[in-house]
Structure formats: C-alpha cells, structure tokens
N, CA, C and O atoms as CSV, one atom per row, in Angstrom:
chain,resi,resn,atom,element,x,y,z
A,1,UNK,N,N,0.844,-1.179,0.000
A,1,UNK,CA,C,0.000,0.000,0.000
A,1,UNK,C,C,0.889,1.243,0.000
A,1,UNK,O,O,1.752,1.343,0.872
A,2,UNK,N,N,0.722,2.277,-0.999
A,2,UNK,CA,C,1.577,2.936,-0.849
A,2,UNK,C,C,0.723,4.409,0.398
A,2,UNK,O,O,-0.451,4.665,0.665
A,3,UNK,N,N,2.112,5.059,0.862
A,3,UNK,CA,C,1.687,5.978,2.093
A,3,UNK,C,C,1.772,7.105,1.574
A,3,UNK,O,O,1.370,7.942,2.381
A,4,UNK,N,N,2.137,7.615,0.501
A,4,UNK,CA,C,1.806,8.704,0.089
A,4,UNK,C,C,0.630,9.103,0.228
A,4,UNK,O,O,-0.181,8.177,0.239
A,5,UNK,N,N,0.041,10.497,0.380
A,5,UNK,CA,C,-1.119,10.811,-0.362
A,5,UNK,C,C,-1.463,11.435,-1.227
A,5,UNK,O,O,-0.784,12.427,-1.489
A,6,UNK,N,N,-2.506,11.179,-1.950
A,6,UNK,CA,C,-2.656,12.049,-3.440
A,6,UNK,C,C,-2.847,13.892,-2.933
A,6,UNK,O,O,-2.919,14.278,-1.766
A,7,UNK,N,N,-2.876,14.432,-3.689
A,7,UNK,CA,C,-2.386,15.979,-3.807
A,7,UNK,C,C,-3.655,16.350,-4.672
A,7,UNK,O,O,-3.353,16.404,-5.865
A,8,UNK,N,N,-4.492,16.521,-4.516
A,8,UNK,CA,C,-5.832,16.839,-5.522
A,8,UNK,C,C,-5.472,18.309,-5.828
A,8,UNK,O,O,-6.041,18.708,-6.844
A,9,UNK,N,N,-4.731,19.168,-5.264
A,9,UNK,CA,C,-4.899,21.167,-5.774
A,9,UNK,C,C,-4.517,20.644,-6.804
A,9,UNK,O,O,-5.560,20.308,-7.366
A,10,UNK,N,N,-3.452,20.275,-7.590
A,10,UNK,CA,C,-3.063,20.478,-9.195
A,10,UNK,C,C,-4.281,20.067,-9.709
A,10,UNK,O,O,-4.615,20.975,-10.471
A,11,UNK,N,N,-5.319,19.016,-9.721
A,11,UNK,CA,C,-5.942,18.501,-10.256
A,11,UNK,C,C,-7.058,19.621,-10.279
A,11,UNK,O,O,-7.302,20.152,-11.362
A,12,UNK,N,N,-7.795,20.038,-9.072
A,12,UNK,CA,C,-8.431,20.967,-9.196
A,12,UNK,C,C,-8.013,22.339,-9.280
A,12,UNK,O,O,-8.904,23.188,-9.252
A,13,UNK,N,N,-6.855,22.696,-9.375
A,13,UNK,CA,C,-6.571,23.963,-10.467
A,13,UNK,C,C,-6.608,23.534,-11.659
A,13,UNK,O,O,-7.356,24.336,-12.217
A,14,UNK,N,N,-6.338,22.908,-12.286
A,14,UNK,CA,C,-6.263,22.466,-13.717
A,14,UNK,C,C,-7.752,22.216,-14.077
A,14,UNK,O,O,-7.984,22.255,-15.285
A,15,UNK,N,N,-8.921,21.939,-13.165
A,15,UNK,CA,C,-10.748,21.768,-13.865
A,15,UNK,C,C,-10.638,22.988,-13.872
A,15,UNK,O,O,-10.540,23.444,-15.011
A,16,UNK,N,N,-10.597,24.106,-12.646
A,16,UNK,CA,C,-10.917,25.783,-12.083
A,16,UNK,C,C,-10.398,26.522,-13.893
A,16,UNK,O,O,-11.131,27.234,-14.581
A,17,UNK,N,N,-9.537,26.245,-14.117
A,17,UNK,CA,C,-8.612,26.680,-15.303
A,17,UNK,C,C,-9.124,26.666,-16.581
A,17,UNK,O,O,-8.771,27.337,-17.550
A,18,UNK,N,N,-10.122,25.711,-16.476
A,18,UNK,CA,C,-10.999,25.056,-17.784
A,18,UNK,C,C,-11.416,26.392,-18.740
A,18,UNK,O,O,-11.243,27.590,-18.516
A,19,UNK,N,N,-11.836,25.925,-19.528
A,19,UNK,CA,C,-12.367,27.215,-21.085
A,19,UNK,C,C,-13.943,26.961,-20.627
A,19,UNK,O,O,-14.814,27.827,-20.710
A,20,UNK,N,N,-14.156,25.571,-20.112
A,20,UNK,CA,C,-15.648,25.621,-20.112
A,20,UNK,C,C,-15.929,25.489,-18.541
A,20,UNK,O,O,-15.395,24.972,-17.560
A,21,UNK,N,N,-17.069,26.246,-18.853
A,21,UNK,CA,C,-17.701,26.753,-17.506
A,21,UNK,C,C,-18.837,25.749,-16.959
A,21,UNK,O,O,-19.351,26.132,-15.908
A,22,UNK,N,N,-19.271,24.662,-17.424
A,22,UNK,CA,C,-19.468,23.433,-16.461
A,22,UNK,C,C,-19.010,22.644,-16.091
A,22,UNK,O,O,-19.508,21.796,-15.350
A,23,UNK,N,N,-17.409,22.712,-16.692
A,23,UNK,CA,C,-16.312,21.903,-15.610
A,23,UNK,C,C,-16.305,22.960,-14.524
A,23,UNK,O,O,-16.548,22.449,-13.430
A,24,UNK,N,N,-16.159,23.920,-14.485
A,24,UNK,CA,C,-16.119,24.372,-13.125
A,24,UNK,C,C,-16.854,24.478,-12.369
A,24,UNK,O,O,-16.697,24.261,-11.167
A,25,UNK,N,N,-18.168,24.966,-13.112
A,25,UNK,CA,C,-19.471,24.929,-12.199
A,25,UNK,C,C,-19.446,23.461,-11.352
A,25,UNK,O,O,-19.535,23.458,-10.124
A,26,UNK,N,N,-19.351,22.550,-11.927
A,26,UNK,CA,C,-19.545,21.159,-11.736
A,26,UNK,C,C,-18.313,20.869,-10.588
A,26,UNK,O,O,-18.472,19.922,-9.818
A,27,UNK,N,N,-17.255,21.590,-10.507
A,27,UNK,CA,C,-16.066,21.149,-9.993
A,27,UNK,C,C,-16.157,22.052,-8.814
A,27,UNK,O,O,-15.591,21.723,-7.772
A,28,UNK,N,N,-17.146,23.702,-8.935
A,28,UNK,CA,C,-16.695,23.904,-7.427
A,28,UNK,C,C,-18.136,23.209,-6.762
A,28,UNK,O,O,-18.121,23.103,-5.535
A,29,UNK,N,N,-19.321,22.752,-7.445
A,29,UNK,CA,C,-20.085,21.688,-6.506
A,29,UNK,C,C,-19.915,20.934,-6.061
A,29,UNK,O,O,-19.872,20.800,-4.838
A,30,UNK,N,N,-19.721,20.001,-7.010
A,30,UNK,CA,C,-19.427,18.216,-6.486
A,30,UNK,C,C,-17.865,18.196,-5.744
A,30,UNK,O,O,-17.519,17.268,-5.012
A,31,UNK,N,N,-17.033,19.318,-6.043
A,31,UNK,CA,C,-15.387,18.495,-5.394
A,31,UNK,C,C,-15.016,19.406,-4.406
A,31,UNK,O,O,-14.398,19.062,-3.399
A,32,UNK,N,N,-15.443,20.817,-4.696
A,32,UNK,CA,C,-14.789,21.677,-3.877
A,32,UNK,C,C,-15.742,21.756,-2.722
A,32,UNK,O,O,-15.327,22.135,-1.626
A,33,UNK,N,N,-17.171,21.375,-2.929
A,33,UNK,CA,C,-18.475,21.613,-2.196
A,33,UNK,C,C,-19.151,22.900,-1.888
A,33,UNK,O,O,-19.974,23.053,-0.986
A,34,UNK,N,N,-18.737,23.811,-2.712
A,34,UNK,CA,C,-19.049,24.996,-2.374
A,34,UNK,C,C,-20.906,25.688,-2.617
A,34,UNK,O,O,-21.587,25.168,-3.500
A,35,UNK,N,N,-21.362,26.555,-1.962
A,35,UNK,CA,C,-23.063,26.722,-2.086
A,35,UNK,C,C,-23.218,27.387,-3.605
A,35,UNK,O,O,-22.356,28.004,-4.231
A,36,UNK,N,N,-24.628,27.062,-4.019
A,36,UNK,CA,C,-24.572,27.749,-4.878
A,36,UNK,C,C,-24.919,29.122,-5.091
A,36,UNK,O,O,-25.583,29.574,-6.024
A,37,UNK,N,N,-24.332,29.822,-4.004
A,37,UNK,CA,C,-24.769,31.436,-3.873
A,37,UNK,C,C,-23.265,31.457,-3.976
A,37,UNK,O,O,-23.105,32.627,-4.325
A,38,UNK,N,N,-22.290,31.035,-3.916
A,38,UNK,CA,C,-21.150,31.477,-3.720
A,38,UNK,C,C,-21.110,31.915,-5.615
A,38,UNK,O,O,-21.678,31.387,-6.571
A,39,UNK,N,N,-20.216,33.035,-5.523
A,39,UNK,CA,C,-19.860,34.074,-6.346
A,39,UNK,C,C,-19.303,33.180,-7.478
A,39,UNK,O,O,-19.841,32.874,-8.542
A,40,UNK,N,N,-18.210,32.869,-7.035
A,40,UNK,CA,C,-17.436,31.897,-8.702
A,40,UNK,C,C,-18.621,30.977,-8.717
A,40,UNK,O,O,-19.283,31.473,-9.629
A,41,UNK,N,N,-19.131,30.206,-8.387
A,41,UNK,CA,C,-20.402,29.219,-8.812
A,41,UNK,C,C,-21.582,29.943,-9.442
A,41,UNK,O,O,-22.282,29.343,-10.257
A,42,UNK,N,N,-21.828,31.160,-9.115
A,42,UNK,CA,C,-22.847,32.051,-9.783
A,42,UNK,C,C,-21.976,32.380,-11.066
A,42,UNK,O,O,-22.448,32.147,-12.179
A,43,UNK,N,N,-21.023,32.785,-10.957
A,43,UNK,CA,C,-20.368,33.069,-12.294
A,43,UNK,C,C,-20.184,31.996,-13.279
A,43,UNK,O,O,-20.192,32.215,-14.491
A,44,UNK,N,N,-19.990,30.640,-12.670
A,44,UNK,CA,C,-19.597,29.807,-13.761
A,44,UNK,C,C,-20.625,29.038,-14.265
A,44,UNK,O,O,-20.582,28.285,-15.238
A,45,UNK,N,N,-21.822,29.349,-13.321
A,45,UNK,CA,C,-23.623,28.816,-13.948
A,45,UNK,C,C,-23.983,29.915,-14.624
A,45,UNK,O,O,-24.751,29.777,-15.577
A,46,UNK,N,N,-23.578,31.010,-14.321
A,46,UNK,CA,C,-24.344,32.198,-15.475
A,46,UNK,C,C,-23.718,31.931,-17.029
A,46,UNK,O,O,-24.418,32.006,-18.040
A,47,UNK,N,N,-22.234,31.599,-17.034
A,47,UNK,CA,C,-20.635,31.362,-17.818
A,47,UNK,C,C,-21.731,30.369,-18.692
A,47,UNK,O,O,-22.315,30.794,-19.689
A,48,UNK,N,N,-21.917,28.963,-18.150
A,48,UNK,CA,C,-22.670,27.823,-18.358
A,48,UNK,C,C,-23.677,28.159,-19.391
A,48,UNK,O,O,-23.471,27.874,-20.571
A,49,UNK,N,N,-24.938,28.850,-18.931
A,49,UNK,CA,C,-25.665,28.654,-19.043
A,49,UNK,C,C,-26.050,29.917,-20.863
A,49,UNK,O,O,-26.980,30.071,-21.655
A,50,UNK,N,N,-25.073,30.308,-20.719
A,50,UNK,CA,C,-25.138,31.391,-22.091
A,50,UNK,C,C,-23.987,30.653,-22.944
A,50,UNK,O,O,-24.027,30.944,-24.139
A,51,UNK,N,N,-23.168,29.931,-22.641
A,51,UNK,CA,C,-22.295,29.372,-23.279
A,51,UNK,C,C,-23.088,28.710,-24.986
A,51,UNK,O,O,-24.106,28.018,-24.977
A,52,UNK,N,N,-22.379,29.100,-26.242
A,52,UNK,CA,C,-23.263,28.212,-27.455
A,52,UNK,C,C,-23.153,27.111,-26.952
A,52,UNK,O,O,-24.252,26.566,-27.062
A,53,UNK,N,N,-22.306,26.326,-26.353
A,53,UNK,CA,C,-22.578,25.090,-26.903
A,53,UNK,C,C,-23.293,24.164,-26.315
A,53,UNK,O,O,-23.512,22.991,-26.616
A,54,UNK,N,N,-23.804,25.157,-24.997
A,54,UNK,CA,C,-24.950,24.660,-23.937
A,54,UNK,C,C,-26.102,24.976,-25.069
A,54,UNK,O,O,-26.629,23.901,-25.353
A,55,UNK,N,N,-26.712,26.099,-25.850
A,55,UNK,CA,C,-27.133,26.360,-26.384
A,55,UNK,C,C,-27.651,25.188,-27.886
A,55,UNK,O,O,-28.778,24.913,-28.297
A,56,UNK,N,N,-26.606,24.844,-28.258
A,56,UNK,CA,C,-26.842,23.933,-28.659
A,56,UNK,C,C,-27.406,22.688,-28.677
A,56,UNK,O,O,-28.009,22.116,-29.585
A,57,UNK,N,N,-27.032,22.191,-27.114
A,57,UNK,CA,C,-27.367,21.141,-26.875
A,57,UNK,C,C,-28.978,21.308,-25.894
A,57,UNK,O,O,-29.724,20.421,-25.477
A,58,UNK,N,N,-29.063,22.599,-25.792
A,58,UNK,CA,C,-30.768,22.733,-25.717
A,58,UNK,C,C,-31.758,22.973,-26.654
A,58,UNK,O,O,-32.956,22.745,-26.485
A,59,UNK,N,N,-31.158,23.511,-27.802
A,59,UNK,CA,C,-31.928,23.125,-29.365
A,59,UNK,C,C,-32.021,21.447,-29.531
A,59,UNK,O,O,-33.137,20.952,-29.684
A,60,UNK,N,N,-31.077,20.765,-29.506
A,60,UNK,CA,C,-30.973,19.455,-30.002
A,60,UNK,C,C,-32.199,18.518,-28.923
A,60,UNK,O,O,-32.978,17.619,-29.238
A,61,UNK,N,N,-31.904,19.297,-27.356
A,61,UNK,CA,C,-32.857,18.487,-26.702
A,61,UNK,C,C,-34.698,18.770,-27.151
A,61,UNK,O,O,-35.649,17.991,-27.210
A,62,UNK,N,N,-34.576,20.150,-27.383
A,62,UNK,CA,C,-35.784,20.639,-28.237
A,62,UNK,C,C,-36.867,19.387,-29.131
A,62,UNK,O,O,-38.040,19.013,-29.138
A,63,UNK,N,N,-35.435,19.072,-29.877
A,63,UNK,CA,C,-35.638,18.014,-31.543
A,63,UNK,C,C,-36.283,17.247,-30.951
A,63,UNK,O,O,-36.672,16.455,-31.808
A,64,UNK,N,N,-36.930,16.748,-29.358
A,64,UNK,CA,C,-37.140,15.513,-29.425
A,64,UNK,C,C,-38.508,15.395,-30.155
A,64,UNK,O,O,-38.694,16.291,-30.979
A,65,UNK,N,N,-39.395,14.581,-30.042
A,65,UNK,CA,C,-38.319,12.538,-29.901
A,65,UNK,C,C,-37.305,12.760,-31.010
A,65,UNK,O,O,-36.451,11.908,-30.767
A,66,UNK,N,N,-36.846,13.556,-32.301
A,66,UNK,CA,C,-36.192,12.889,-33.212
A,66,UNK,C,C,-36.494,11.908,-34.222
A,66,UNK,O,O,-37.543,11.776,-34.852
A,67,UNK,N,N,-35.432,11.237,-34.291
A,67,UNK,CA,C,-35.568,10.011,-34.951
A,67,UNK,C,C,-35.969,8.992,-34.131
A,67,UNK,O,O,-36.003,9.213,-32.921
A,68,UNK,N,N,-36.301,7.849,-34.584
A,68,UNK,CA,C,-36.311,6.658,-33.672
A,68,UNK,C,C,-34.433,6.147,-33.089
A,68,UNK,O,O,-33.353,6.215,-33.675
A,69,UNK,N,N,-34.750,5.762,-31.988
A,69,UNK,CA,C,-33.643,5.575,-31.605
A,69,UNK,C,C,-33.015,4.108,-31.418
A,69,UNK,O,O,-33.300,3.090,-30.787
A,70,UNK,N,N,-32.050,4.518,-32.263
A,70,UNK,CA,C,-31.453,2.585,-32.887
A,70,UNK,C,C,-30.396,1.909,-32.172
A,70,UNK,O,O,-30.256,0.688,-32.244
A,71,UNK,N,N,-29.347,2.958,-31.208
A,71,UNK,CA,C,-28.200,2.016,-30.553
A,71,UNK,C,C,-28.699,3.184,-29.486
A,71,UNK,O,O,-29.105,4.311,-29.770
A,72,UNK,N,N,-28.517,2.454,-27.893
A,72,UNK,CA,C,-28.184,3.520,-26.711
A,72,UNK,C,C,-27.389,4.383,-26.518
A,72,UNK,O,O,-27.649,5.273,-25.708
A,73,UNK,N,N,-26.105,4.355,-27.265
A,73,UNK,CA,C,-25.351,4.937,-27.113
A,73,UNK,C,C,-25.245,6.560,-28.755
A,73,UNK,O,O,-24.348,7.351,-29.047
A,74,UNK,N,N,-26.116,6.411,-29.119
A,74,UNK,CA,C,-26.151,7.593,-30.247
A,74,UNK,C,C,-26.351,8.548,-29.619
A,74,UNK,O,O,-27.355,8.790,-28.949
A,75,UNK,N,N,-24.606,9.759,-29.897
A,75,UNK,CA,C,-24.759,10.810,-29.199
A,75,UNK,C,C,-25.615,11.929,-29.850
A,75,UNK,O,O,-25.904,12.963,-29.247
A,76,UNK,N,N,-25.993,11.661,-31.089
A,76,UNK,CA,C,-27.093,12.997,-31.657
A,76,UNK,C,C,-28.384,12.679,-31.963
A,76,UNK,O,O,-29.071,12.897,-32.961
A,77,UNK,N,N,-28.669,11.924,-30.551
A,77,UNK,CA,C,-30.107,11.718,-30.366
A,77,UNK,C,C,-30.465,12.862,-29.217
A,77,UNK,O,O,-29.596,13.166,-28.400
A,78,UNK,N,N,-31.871,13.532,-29.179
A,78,UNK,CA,C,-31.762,14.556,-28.315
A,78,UNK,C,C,-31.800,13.544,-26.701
A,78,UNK,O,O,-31.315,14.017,-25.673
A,79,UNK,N,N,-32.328,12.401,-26.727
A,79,UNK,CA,C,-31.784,11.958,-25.677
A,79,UNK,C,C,-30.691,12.314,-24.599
A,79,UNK,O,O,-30.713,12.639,-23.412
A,80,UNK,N,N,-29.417,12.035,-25.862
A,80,UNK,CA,C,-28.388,11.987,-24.965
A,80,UNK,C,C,-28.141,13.877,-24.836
A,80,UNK,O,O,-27.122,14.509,-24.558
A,81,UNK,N,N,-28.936,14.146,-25.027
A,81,UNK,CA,C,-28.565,16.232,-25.115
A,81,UNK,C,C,-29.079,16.277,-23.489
A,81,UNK,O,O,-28.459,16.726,-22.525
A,82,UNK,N,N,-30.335,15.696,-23.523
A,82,UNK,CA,C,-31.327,15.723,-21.952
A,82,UNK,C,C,-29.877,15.175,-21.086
A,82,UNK,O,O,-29.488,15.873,-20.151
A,83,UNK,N,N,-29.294,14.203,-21.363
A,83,UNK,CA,C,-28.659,13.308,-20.347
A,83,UNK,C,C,-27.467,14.454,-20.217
A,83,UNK,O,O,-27.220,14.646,-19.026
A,84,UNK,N,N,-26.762,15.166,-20.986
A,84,UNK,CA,C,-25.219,15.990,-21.100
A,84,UNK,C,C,-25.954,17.200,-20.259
A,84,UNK,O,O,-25.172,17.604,-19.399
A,85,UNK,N,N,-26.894,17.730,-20.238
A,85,UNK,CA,C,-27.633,18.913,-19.329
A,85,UNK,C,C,-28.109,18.565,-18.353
A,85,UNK,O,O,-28.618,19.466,-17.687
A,86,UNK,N,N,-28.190,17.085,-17.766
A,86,UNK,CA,C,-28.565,16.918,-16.704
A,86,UNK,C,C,-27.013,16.653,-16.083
A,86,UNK,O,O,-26.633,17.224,-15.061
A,87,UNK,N,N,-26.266,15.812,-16.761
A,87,UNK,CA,C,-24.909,16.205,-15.803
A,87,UNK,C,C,-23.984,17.477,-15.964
A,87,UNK,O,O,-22.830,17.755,-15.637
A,88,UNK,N,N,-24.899,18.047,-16.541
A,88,UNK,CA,C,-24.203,19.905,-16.267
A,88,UNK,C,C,-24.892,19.879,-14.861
A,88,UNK,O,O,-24.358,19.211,-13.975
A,89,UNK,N,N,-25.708,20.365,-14.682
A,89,UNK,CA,C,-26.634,20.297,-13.860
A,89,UNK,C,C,-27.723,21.666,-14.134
A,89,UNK,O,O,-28.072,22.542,-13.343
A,90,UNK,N,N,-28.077,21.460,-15.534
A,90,UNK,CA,C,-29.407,22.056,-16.046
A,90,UNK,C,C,-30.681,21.577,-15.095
A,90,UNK,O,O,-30.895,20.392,-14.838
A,91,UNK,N,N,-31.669,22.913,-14.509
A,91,UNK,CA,C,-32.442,22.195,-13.874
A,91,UNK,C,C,-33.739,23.176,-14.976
A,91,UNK,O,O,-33.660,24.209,-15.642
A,92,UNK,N,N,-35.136,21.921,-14.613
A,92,UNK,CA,C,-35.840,22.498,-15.253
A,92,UNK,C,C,-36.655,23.247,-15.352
A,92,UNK,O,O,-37.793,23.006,-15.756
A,93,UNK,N,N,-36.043,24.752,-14.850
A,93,UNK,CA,C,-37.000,25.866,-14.564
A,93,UNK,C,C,-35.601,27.319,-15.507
A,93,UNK,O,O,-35.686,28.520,-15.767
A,94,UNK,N,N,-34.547,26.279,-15.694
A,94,UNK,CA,C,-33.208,27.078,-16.170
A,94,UNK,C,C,-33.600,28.099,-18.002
A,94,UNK,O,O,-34.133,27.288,-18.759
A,95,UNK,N,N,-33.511,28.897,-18.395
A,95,UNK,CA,C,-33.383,29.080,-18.991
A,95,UNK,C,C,-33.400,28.564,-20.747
A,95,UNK,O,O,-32.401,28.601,-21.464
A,96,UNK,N,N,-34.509,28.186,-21.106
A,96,UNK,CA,C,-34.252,27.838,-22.821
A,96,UNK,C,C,-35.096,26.089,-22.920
A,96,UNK,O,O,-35.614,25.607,-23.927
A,97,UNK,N,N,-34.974,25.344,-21.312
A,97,UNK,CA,C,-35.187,23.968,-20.996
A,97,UNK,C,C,-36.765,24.172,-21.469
A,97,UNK,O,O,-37.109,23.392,-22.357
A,98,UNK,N,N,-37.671,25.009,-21.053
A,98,UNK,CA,C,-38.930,24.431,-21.291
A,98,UNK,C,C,-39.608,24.199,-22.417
A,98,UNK,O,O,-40.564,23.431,-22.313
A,99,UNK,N,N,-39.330,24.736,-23.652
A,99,UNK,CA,C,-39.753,23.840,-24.923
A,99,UNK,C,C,-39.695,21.970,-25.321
A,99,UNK,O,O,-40.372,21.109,-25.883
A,100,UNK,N,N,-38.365,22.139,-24.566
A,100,UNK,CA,C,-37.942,20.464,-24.805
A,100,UNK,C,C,-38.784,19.845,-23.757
A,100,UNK,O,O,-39.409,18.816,-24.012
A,101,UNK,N,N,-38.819,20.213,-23.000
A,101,UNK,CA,C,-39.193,19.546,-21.574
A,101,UNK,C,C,-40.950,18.999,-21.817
A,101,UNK,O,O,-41.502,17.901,-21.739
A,102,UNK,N,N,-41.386,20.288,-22.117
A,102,UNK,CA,C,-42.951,20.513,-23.189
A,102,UNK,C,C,-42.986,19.293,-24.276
A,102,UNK,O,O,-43.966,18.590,-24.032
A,103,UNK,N,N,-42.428,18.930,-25.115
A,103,UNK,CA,C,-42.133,18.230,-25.994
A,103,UNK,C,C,-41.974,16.520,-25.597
A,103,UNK,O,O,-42.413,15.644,-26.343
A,104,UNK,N,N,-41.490,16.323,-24.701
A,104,UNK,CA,C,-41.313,14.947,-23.748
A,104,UNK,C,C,-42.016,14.870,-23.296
A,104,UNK,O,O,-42.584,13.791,-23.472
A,105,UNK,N,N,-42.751,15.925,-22.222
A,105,UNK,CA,C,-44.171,15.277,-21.554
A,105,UNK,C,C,-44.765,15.247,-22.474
A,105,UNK,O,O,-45.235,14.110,-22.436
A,106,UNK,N,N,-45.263,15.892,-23.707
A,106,UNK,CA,C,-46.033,15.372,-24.392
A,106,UNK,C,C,-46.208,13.901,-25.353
A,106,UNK,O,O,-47.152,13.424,-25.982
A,107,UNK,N,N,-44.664,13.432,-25.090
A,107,UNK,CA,C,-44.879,11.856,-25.642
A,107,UNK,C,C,-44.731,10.967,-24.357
A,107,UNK,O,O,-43.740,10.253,-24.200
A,108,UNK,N,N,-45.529,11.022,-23.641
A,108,UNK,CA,C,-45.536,9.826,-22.517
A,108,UNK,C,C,-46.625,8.878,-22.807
A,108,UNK,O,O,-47.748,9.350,-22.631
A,109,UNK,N,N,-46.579,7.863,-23.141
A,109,UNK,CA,C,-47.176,7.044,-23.021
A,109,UNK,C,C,-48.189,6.750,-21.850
A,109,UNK,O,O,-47.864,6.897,-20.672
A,110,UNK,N,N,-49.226,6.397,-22.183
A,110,UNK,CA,C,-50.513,6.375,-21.186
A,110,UNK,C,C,-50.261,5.041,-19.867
A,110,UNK,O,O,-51.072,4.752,-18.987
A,111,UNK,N,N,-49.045,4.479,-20.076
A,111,UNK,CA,C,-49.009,3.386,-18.960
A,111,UNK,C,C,-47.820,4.167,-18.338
A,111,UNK,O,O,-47.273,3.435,-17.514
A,112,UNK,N,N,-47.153,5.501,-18.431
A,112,UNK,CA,C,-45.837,6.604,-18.170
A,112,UNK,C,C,-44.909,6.265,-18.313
A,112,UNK,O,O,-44.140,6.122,-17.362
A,113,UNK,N,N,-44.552,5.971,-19.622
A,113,UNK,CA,C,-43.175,5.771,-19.800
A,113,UNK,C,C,-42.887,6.754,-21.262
A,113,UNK,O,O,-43.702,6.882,-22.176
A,114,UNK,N,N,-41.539,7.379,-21.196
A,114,UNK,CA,C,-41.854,8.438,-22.122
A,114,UNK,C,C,-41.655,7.634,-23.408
A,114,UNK,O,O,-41.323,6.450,-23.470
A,115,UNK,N,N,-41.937,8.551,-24.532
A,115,UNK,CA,C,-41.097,7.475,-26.015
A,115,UNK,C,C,-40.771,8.215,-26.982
A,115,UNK,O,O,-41.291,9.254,-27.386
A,116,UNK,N,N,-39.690,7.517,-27.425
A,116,UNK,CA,C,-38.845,8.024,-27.952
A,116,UNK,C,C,-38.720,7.467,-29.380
A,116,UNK,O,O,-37.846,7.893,-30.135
C-alpha cells in the first residue's frame, strides 16, 4: 500500500482553469463543495448557461423525440442532449429547458413511460 497521499490542488486547479464553464461549475459543486450562492459558482452557472454550446445542446434536446432511436449509445439523439444537461446540472426551470421539456411530456405514453 503505498503511504503517500494524493495531492488533488493540481488537479483541481487544472478543472478551475478550464475554457468551459461546467467543468467548473460542476467542480466547485461536487469536489470543492461549495453553495450555490457562492460568487465563482454564480459566475460559472451564469458562464454555463449562455455558453453556445450549452445552447446547442438545448436546441438538439428541443428536436425531441427525433428520430427513432437505434443504438443507446447515439450521441445525436436529443436523448443523450437531456442526459449531457442533466450532468451539467441544467435544472428544469433554467433558462431555454422548457420547450424540450414541453415536448417529452407530451410523448408519454398512457401506462408513463416516455417514447422516444
């Protein structure tokens, strides 16, 4: 067993450092634990949340259902757009979410299961 211990600051200066602003958002929640009133976390969910390519991937969640969906793992199904904004941590009252969101409840199936 080795007795060293790991050194996490390089690691979390190097997420803090990021170009994108839901590695950090994400990094001062889940690692650093910080509230989300705290200032850099307001900055890097505001950063987040205007970012295109969040933008993007809330048009794409928009598209749903899409196409029919043929392997689980197809990343340009709006599926997996819902799943990449939920581990941002898009919640659904955020900004741009309620068209798509509108769009899914409206394909639920009458026994509740949504479809896709």
């Amino acid at each position: 067993m080795c007795s060293e211990r790991f050194d996490s600051k390089p690691a979390i200066e190097w997420l803090m450092d990021s170009d994108e602003p839901w590695t950090r958002y994400r990094t001062s929640i889940d690692l650093l634990e910080l509230p989300e009133d705290d200032p850099g976390v307001v900055r890097a969910r505001e950063g987040m949340l205007a970012h295109p390519r969040l933008q993007e991937l809330l048009a794409a969640a928009a598209s749903w259902p899409g196409y029919a969906l043929k392997r689980h793992n197809d990343a340009k199904h709006p599926l997996y757009a819902f799943s990449t904004l939920a581990d941002f941590g898009i919640r659904h009252d955020d900004p741009g979410l309620e068209p798509a969101l509108e769009k899914v409840l409206s394909h639920q199936s009458i026994q509740g299961a949504f479809q896709t």
